[in-house]
Every structure is written in structure tokens, then in C-alpha cells.
C-alpha positions in Angstrom: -15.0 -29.8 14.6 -12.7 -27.0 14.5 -9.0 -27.5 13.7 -6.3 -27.6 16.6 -3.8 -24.1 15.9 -1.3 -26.2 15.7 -2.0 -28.3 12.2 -3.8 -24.9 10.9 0.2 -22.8 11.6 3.7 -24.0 11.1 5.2 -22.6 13.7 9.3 -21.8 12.7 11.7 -20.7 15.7 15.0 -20.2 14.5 16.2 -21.1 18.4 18.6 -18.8 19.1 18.1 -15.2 19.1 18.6 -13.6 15.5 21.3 -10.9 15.2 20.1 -8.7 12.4 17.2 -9.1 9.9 20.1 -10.4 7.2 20.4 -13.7 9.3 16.4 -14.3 9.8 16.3 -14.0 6.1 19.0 -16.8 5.6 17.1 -18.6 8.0 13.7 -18.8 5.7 15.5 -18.4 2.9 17.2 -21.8 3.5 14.5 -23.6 4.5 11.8 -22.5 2.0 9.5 -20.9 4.7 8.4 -18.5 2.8 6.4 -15.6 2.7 5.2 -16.1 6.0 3.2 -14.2 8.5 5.7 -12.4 11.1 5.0 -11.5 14.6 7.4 -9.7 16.6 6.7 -8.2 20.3 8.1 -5.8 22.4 11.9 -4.9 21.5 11.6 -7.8 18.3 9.8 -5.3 16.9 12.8 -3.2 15.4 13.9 -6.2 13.9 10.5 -7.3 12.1 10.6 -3.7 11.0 13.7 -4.0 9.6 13.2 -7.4 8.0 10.1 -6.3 6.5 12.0 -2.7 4.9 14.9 -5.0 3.3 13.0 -8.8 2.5 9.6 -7.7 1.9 8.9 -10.6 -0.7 9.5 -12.9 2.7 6.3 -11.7 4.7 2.5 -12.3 3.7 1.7 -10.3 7.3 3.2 -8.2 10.2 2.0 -8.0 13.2 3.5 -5.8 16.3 2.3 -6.4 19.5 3.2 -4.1 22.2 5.7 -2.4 21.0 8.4 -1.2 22.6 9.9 2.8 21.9 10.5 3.0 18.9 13.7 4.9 17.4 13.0 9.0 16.9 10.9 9.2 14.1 11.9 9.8 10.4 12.0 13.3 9.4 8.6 14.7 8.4 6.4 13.1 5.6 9.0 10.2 5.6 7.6 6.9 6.3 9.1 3.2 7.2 9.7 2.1 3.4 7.9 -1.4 4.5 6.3 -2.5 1.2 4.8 -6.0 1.0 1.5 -7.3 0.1 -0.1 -8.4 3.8 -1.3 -6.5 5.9 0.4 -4.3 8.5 -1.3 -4.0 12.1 0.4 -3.0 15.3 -2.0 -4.8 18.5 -1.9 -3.8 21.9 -4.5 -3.2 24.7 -7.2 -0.7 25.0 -6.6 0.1 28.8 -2.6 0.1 28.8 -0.8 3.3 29.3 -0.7 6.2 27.6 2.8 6.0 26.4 2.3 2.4 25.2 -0.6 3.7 23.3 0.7 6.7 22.3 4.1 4.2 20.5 1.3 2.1 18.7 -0.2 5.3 17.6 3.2 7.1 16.6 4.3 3.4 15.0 1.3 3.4 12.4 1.3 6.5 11.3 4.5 5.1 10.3 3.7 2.3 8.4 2.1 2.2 4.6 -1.1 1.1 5.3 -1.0 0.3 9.0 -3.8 -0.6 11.1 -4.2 -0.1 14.9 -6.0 -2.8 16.8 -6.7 -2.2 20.3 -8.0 -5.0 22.4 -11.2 -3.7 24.9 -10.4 -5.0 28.7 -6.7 -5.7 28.2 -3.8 -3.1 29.7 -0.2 -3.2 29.0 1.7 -7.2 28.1 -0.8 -8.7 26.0 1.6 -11.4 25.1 1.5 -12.2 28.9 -2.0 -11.0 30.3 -4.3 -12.4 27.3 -2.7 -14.3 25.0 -5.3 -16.9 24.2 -6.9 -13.5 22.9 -3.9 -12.5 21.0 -3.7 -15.6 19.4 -7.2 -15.6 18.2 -6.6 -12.2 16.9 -3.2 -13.5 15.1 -4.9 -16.1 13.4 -7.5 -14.1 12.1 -5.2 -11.6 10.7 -3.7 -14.7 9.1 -6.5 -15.7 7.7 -7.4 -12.1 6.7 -4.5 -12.3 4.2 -4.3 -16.5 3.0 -8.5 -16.5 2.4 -9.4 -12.7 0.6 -13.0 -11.9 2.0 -13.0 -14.1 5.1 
């Protein structure tokens, strides 16, 4: 019998939206949640990013789904200075637009180790057109980094 999602993840909302990635630190920091597998979509993702550059001891994984545009990019060779041991993958469907593909494209060529994973028969939202599939594919990323080999 398979485990419900819900004893196999501890989900943690902080409840109110989180000003800077500073505060979201405090927030795990406090309460001993830590490292723990971020997720960010759309616009969140500038934070994640930004959490990930300044607390990376705080994340096991990031994962970016559908990302929003992301700010002009760093001056050539320079990379996001995201360094933490999980693994880095930017999600978002394999029939969404070109610009959306073209901003997962541009985001991980900007990040150490970065993986694109494009979903076949999903367009732009996944969050909000598939996300029973999205979820499968966040807990196997989680699992990718907690059980080495799996």
C-alpha cells in the first residue's frame, strides 16, 4: 500500500506572504525546518532564488515551476551564486509558449548545475492545468535527493 503525500511531506506555510528571503529564513530557522525542499512558482521564484544565493545550508532542493521573467541577466559568464547540495530543476510544460520556455531555458543556464524538465502534453500553468502531475514530479525530485540512487 502506497503512503498518502501527506505523512510522506511536511508541508510548512508560513501564512502570510514573506517579504524578503531574510524573513523566510527566520521563519525555518525558528522552527527547526530545516534544510528543506523549496518550491516556488511563478513570481515566488525571485524569492526562492534569492533564499537559495543567501541561506543555502536551509535547502536540500529547488524547484521552479513556471517561472515568471526573470530580472535581465547577469553580465556574461556570471552565474546565480546558488550553491547548495540538492538539486536545482526549473519544471514547466512542453507545449507552453515560447517565451515561457525560452525564461526556463534562459533561468538554467543560470543556475550551477540546473536541470530543465519539461512535461510532454502540458502548456503554460502547470501548477493549475496538471498539478496531480507536478506533484508526482515534486516528490520524486524529493526523493531524488533524501534516497541517493532511487
Amino acid at each position: 500500500m502506497r503512503p498518502r503525500l501527506e505523512s510522506a511531506l511536511e508541508l510548512v506555510s508560513p501564512g502570510d506572504p514573506i517579504p524578503d528571503a531574510a524573513a523566510f529564513a527566520r521563519v525555518l530557522r525558528v522552527g527547526g525546518r530545516y534544510p528543506v525542499h523549496l518550491v516556488a512558482e511563478g513570481a515566488s521564484i525571485h524569492l526562492a532564488l534569492a533564499i537559495a544565493d543567501a541561506d543555502p545550508d536551509l535547502l536540500r532542493s529547488l524547484v521552479l515551476v513556471d517561472p515568471a521573467p526573470v530580472p535581465p541577466a547577469p553580465p556574461e559568464g556570471e552565474r546565480v551564486s546558488v550553491d547548495f547540495l540538492g538539486p536545482a530543476v526549473v519544471v514547466a510544460g512542453a507545449e507552453g509558449s515560447a517565451d515561457t520556455i525560452a525564461r526556463c531555458r534562459a533561468l538554467v543556464a543560470r543556475l550551477p548545475g540546473g536541470r530543465l524538465l519539461l512535461l510532454p502534453g502540458t502548456g503554460d500553468g502547470v501548477a493549475r492545468t496538471d498539478p496531480g502531475r507536478l506533484a508526482a514530479v515534486i516528490l520524486m525530485i524529493c526523493v531524488e535527493r533524501d534516497v541517493p540512487g532511487a
